[in-house]
Backbone bond lengths (Angstrom), bond angles and torsions (degrees), N, CA, C in turn:
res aa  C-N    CA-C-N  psi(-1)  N-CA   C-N-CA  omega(-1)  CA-C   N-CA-C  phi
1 X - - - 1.450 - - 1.513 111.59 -
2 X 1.533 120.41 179.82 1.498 117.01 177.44 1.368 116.18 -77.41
3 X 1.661 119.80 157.43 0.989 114.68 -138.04 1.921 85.13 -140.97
4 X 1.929 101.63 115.93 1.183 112.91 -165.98 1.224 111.36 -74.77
5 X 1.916 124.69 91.98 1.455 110.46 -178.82 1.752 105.87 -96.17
6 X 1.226 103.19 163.28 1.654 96.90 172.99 1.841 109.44 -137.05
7 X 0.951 92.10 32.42 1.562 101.76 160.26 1.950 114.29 85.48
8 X 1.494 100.05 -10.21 1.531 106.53 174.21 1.444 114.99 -110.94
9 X 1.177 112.91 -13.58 1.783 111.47 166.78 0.682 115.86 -157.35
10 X 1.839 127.21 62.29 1.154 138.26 167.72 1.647 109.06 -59.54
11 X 1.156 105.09 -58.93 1.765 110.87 156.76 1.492 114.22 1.91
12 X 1.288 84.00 -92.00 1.786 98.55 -163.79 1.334 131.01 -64.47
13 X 1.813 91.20 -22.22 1.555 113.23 -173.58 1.621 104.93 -60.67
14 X 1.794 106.77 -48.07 1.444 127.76 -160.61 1.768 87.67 -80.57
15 X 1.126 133.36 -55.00 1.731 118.78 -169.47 1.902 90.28 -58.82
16 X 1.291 112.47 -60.52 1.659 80.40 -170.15 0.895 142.87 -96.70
17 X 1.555 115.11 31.55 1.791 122.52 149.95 1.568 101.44 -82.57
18 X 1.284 122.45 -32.28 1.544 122.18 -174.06 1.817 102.01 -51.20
19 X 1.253 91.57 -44.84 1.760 124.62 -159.94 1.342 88.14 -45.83
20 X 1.199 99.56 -82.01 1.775 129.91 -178.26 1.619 119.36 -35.97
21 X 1.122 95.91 -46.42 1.770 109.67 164.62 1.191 117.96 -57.12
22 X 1.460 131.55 -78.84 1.609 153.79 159.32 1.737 95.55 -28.75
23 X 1.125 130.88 -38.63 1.749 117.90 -176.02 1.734 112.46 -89.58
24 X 1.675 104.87 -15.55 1.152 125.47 171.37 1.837 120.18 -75.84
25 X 1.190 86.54 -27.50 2.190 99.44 155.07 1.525 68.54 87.77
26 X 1.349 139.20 54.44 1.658 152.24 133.19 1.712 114.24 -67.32
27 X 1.250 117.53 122.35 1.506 115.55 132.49 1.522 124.83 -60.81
28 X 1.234 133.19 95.87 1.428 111.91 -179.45 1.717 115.04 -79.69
29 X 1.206 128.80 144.51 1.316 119.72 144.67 1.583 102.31 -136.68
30 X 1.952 93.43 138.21 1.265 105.71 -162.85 1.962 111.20 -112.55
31 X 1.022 119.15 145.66 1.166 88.74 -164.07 2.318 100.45 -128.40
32 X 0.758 110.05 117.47 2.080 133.18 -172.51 1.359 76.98 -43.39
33 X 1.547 73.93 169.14 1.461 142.50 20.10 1.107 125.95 43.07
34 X 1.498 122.39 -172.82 1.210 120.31 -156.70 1.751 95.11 -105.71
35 X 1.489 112.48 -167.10 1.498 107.28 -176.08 1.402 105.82 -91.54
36 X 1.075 120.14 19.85 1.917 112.42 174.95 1.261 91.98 -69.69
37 X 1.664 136.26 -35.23 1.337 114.11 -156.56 1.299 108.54 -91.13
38 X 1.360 137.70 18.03 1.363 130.43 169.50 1.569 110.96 -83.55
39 X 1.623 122.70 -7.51 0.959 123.62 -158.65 2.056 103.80 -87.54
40 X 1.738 108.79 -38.98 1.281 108.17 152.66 1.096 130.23 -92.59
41 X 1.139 115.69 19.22 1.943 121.72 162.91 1.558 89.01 -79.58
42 X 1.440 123.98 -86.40 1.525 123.68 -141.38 1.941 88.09 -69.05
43 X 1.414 131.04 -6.28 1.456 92.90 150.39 1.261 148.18 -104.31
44 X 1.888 91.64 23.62 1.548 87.80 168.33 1.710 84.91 -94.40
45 X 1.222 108.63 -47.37 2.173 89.12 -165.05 1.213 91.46 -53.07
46 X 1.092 160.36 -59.66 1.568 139.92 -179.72 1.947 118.43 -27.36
47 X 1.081 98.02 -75.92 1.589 100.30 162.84 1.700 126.15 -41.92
48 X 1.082 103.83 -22.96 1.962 125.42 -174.57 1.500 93.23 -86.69
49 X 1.335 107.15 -58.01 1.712 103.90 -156.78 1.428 118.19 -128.00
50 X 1.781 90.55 -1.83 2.065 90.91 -170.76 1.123 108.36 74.74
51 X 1.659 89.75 173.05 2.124 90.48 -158.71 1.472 113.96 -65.63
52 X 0.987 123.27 146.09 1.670 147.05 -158.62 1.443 112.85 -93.04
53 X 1.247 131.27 153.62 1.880 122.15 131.79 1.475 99.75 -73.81
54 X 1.503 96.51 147.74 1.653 116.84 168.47 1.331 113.59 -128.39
55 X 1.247 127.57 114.75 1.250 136.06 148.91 1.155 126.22 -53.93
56 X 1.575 139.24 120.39 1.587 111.52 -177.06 1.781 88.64 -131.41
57 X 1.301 112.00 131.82 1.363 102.08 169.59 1.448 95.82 -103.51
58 X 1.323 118.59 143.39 1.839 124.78 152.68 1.633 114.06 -179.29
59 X 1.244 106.58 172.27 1.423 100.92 169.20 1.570 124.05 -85.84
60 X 1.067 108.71 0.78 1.194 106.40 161.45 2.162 129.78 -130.16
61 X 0.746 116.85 164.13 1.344 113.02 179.99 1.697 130.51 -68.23
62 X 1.629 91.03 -43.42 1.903 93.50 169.18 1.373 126.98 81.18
63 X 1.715 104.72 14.27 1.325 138.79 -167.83 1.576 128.19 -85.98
64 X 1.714 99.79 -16.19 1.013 112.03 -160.82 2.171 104.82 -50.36
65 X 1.611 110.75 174.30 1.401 109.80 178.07 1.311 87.79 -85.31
66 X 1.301 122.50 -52.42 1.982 114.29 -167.58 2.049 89.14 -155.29
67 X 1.298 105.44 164.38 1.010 113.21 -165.80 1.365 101.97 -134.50
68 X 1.655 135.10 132.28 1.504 123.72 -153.37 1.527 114.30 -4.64
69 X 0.921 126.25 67.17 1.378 146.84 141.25 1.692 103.39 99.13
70 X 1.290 125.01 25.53 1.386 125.68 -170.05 1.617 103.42 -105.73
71 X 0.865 139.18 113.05 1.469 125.38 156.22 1.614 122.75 -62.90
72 X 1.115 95.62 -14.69 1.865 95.54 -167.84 1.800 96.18 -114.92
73 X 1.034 116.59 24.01 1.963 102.80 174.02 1.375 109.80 -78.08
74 X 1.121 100.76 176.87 1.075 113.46 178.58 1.978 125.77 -63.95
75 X 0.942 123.79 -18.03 1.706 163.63 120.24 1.487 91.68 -6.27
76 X 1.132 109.36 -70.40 1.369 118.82 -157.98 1.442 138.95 -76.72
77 X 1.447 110.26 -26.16 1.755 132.93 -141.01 1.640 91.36 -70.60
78 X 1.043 132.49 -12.80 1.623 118.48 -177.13 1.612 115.44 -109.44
79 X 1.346 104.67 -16.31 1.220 119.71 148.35 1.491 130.82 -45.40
80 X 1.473 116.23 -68.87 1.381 136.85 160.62 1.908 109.35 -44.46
81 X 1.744 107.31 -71.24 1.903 102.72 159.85 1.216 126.38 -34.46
82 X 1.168 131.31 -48.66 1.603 135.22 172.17 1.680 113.52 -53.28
83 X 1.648 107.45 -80.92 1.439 95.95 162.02 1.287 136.57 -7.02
84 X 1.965 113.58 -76.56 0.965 122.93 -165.68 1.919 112.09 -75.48
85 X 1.506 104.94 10.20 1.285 101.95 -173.49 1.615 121.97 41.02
86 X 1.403 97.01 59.63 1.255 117.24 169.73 1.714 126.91 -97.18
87 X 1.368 103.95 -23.88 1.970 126.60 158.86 1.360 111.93 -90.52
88 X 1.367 99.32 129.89 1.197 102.11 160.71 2.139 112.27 -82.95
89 X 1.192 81.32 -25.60 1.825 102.26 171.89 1.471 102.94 -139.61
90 X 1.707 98.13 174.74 1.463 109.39 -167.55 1.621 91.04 -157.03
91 X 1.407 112.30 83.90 1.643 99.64 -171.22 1.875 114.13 -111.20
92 X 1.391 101.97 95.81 2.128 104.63 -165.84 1.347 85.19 -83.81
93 X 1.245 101.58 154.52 1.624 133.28 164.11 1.932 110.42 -151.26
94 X 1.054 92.11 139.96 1.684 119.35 -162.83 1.373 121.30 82.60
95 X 1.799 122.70 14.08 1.457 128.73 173.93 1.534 97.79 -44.31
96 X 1.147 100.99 130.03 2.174 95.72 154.91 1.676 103.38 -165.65
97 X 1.403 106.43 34.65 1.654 97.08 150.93 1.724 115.69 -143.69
98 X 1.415 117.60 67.83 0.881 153.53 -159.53 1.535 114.52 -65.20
99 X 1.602 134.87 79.48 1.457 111.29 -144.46 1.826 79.35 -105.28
100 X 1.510 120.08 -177.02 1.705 139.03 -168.66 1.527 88.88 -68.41
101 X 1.773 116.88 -47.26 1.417 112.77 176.98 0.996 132.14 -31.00
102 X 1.665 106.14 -49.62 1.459 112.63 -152.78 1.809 94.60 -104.28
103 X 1.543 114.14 -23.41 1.272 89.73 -177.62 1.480 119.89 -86.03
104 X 1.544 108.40 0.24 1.418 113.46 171.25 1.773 89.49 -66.35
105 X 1.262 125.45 -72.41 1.278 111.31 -170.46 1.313 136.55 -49.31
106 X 1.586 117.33 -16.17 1.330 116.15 156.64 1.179 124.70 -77.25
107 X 1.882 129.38 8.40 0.936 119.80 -170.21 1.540 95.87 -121.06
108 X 1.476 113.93 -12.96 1.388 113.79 151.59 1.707 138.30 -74.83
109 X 1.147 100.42 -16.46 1.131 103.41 174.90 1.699 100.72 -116.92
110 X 0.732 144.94 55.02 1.075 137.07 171.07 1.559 127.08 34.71
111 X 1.225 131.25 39.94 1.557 137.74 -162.60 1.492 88.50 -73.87
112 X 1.709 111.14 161.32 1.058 113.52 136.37 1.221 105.56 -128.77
113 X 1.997 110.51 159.83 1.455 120.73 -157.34 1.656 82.56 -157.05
114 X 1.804 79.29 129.11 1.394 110.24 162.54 1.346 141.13 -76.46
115 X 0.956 126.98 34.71 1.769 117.82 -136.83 1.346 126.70 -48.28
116 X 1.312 139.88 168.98 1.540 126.76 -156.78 1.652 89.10 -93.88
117 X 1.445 139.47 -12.39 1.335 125.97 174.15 1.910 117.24 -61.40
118 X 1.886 106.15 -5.04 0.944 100.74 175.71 1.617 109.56 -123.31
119 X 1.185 115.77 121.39 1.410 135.99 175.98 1.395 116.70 -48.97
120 X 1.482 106.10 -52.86 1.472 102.78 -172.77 1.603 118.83 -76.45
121 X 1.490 126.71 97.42 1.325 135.75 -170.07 1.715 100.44 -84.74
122 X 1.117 145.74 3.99 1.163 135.44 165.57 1.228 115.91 -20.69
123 X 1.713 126.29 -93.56 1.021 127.65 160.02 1.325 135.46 -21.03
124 X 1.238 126.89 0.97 1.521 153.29 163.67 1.491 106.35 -58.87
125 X 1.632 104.10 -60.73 1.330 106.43 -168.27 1.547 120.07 -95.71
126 X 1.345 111.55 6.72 1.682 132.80 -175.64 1.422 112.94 -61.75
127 X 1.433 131.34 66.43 1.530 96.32 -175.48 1.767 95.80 -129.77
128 X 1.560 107.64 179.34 1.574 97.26 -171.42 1.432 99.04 -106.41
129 X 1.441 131.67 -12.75 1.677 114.08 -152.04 1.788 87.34 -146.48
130 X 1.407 112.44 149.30 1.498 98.86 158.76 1.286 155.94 10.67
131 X 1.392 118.20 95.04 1.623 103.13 -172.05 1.149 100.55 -134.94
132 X 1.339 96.57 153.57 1.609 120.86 172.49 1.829 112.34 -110.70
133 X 1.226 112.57 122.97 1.458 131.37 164.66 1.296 127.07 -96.23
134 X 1.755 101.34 133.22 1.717 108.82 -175.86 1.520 97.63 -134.82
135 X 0.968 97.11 120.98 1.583 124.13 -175.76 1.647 107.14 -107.75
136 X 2.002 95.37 106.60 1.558 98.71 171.47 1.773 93.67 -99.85
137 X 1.443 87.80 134.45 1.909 107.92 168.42 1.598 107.99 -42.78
138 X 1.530 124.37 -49.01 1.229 142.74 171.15 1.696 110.67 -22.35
139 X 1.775 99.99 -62.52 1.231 90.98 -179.35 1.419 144.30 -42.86
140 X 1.696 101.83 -34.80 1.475 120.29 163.31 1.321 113.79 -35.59
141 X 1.538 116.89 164.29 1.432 112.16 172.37 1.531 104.70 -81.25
142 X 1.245 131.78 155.88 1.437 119.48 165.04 1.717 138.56 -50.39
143 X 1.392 99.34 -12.43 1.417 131.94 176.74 1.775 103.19 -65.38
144 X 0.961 128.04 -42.12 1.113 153.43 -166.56 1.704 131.45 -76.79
145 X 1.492 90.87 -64.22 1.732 141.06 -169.63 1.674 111.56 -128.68
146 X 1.727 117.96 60.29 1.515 95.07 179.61 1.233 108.74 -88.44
147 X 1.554 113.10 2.13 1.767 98.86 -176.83 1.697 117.38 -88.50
148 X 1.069 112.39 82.80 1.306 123.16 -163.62 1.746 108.17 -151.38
149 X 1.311 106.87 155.37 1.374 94.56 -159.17 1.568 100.67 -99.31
150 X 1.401 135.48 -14.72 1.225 141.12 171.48 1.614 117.29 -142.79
151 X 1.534 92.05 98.57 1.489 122.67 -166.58 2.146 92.54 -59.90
152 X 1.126 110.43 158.94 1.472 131.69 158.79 1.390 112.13 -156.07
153 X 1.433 116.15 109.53 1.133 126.18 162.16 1.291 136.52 -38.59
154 X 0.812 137.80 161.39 2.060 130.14 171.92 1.565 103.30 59.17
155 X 1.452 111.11 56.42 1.488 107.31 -166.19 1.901 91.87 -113.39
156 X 1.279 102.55 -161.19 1.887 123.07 -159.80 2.231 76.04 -77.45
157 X 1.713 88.36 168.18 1.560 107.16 156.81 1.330 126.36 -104.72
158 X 1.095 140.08 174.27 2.111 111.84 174.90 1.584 81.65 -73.34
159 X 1.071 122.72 -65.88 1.348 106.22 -162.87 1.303 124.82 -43.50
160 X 1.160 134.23 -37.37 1.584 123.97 169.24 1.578 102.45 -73.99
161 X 1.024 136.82 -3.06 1.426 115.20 171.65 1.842 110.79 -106.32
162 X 1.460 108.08 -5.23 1.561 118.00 176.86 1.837 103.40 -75.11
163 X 1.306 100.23 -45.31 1.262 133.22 -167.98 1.628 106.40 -54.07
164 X 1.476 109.03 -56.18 1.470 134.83 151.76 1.825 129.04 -19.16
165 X 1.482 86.95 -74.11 1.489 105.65 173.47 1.981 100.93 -63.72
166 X 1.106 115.69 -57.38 1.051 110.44 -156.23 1.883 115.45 -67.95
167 X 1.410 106.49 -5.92 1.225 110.43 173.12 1.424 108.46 -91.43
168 X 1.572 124.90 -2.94 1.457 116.02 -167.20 1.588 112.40 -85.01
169 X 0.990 119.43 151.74 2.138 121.29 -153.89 1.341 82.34 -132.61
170 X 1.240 159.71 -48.21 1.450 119.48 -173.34 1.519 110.65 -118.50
171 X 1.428 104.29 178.13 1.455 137.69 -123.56 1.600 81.60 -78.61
172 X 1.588 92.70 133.12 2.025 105.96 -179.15 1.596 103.00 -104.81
173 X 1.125 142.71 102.25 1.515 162.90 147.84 1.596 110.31 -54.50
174 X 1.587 111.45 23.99 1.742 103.82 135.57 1.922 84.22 128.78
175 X 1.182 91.42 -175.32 2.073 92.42 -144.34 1.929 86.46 -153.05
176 X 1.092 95.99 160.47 1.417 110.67 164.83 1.824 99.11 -151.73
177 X 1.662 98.96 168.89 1.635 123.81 171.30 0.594 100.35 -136.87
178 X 1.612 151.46 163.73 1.376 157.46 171.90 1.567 116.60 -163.69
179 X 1.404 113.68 164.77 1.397 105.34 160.56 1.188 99.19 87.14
180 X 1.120 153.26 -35.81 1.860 146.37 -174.87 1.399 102.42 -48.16
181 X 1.490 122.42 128.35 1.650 131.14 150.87 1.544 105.18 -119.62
182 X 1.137 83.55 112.00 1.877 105.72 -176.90 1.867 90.36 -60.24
183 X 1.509 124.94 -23.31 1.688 117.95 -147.67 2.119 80.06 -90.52
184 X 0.856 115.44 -22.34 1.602 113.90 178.06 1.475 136.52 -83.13
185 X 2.000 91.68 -23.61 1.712 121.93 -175.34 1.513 110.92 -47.46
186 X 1.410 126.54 133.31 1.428 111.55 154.71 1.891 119.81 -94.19
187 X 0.949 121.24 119.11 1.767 121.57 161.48 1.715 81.17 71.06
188 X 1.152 120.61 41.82 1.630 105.19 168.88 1.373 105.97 66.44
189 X 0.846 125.34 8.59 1.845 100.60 -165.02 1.734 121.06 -82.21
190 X 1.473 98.07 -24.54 1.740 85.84 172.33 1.560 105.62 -96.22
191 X 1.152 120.36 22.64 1.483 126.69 -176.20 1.687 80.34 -104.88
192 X 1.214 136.41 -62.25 0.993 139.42 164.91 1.846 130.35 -26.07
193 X 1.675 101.87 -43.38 1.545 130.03 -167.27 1.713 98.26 -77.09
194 X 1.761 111.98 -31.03 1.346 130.75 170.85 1.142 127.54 -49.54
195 X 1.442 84.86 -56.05 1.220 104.91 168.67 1.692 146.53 -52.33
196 X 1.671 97.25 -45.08 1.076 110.39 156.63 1.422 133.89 -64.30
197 X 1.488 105.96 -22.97 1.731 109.24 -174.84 1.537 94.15 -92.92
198 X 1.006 131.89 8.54 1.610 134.95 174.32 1.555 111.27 -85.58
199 X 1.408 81.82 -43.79 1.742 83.37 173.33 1.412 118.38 -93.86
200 X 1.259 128.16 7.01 1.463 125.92 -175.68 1.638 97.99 -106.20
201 X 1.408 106.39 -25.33 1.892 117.64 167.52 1.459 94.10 -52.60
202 X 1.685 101.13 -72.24 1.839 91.76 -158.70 1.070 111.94 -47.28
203 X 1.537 128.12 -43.68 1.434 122.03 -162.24 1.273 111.82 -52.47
204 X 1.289 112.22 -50.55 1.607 122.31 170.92 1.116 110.93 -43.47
205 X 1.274 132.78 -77.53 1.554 129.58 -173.87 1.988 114.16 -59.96
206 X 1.393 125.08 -5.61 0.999 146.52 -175.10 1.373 88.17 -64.98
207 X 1.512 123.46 -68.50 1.435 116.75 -157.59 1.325 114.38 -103.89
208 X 1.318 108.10 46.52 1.818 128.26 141.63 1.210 105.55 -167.90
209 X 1.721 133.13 26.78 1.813 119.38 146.24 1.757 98.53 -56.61
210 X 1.744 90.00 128.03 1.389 130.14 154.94 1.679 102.45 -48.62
211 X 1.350 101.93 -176.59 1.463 113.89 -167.85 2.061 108.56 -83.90
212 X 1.386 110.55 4.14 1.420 122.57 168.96 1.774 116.37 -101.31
213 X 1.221 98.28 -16.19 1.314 106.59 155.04 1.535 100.72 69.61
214 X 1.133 144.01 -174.63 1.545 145.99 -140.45 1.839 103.98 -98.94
C-alpha cells in the first residue's frame, strides 16, 4: 500500500517496508516518486539477497556526486548504490544526456551503458544472478511518456522496452517506476504506459514468486 513519508525519513521509512516485504517471501515493485527512492529500495534487497544486477532504464544516468547540495536526490541514487557496493552490475539503457561528470563516474564505478544510438538491446537482458529493475518513465521517448517532468527526445519505444523485459530469463527480486507527473500526462497515456510495465513486471516475477507471492 502507500507509504506515509513526511519529508524527514523518507529513507528509512522506504528500506523498511522494502525490508518487511522481502522477509515476507514478497517480490516488491514500488512505484515514485521520484528516483531518490530506489536508492533505499536496492538497500534493503541488498541486505535480503546481497549485491544484485540492476537494470535501470532512463534518459538519464543518476550518477551525479551530489546534486544542488543533496547527496541523496533523485540525480543521485546510483551514485550512492555503487559506493555502497550494493551492484554487482549497473546495466542503463536509454542514457542520452551524458555530461564529463557523470561519465567520469561511470568510468569509476564501472557502469555499463547502452546508448539509444544502439538498437540492438540484447545484452540488456543478459545477466547471470538476480536482478532488480527500475524503470524511469523519462527513458521513453516523449512521444510515448509526456507525463514526465524532464522530457529527452530520441528516447526507448514501449515496445522496445516490453520487448526487453520479456527476453529477461532470470529471477527479478523486485522492480521500481518512477518519475510519472500525472500534472504533464496527456489522455492518461503514460499513466497508462505504467501501467503496462506493471504488468509485464508481475509476469516476470510470476514465474518464480515464492509462496508470498508478488
Amino acid at each position: 500500500g502507500d507509504l506515509l513519508l513526511d519529508g524527514n525519513n523518507e529513507q528509512e521509512v522506504i528500506f523498511n517496508s522494502v525490508a518487511l516485504a522481502l522477509k515476507g517471501g514478497h517480490i516488491p515493485i514500488i512505484l515514485g516518486g521520484d528516483h531518490s527512492i530506489t536508492y533505499p529500495i536496492i538497500r534493503a534487497v541488498a541486505a535480503h539477497y546481497g549485491p544484485v544486477n540492476i537494470l535501470h532504464i532512463d534518459a538519464h544516468p543518476d550518477l551525479y556526486e551530489t546534486y544542488k547540495g543533496n547527496r541523496f536526490s533523485h540525480a543521485s541514487p546510483f551514485a550512492r548504490i555503487m559506493e555502497d557496493c550494493l551492484a554487482q552490475r549497473l546495466v542503463q539503457v536509454g542514457i542520452r544526456t551524458l555530461n564529463n561528470h557523470q561519465r567520469q563516474q561511470v568510468e569509476r564505478f564501472g557502469v555499463e551503458i547502452i546508448p539509444m544510438h544502439e538498437s540492438d538491446l540484447t545484452k540488456a537482458s543478459q545477466f547471470d544472478g538476480p536482478l532488480y529493475i527500475s524503470i524511469d518513465l523519462d527513458g521513453l521517448d516523449p512521444a510515448y511518456a509526456p507525463g514526465v517532468s524532464h522530457h529527452e527526445p530520441g528516447g526507448l519505444t514501449v515496445r522496445q522496452v516490453i520487448e526487453l523485459l520479456q527476453r529477461i530469463e532470470v529471477p527479478v527480486v523486485g522492480a521500481d517506476i518512477v518519475e510519472y507527473n500525472p500534472s504533464r500526462d496527456l489522455h492518461g497515456m503514460t499513466a497508462a504506459v505504467a501501467v503496462k510495465f506493471i504488468k509485464e513486471l508481475a509476469a516476470l516475477g510470476a514465474g518464480q514468486a515464492p509462496p508470498g507471492g508478488l
